[in-house]
C-alpha positions as CSV (number, residue, x, y, z in Angstrom):
1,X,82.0,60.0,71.5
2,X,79.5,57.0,69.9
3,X,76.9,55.6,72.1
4,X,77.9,52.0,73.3
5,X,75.6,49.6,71.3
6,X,73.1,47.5,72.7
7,X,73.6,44.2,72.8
8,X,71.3,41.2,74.0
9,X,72.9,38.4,75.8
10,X,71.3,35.2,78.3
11,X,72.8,35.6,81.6
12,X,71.6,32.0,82.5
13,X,73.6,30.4,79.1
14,X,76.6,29.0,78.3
15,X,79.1,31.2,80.1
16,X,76.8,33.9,80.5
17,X,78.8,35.7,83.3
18,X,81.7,35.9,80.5
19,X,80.1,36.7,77.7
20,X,78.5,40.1,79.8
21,X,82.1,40.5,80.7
22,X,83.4,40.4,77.1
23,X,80.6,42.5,76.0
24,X,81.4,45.1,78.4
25,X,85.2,45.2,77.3
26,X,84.6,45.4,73.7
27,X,82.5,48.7,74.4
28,X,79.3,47.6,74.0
29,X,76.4,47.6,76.8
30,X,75.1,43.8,77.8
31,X,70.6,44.1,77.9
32,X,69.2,40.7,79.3
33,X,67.1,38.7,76.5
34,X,64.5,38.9,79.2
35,X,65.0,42.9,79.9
36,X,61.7,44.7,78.2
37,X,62.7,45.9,75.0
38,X,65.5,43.3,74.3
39,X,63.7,41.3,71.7
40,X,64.7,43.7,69.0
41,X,68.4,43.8,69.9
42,X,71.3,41.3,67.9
43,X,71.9,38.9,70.1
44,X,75.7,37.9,71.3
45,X,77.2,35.1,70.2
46,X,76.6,32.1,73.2
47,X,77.1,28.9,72.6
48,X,79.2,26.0,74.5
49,X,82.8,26.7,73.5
50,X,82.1,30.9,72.7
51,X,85.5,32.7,73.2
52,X,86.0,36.6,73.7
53,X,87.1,36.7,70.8
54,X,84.2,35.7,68.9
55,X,82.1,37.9,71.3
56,X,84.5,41.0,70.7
57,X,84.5,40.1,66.7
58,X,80.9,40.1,66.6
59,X,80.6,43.9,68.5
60,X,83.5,45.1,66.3
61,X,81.2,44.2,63.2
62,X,78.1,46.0,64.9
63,X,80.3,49.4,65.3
64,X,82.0,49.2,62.1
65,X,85.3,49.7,63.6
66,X,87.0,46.7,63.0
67,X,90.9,47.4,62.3
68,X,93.4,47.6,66.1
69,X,94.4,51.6,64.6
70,X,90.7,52.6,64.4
71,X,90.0,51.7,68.0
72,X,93.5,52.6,69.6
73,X,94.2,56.0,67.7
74,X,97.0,57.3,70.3
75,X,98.8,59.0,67.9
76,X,97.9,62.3,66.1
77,X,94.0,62.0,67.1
78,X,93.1,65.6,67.9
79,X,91.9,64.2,71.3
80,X,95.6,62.9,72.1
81,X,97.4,64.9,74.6
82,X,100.4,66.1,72.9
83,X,103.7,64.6,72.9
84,X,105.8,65.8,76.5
85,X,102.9,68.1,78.0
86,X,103.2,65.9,81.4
């Protein structure tokens, strides 16, 4: 399993409470700007009007897993549990 990537976000910014949220969701783990070592970091989208999608879009692009199959892989991933074990 990947390491969750860091990603900078201002908790006192336009919908920052959400945007921590939809950075936690999309896999990725939210550092404060103000954190030590944050400055460094690619900063989430936050801006008056940011959806989750744009946040979620923007993490996709820093993993490199961008397509729905690549993320949800249920079917014939080694690490599936096979079909009628339960």
């Amino acid at each position: 399993m990947s390491a969750r990537p860091r990603v900078a976000f201002d908790p006192s910014g336009p919908r920052g409470a959400d945007v921590r949220l939809w950075l936690l969701q999309s896999g990725a783990e939210p550092v404060e700007r103000a954190e030590p070592g944050a400055s460094g970091l690619p900063v989430a989208p936050q801006h008056d009007g940011v959806g989750r999608a744009e946040v979620v879009a923007f993490v996709h692009r820093r993993t490199g897993v961008t397509s729905r199959e690549a993320r949800f892989d249920d079917h014939g991933s080694a690490e599936s549990w096979p079909r009628g074990s339960f």
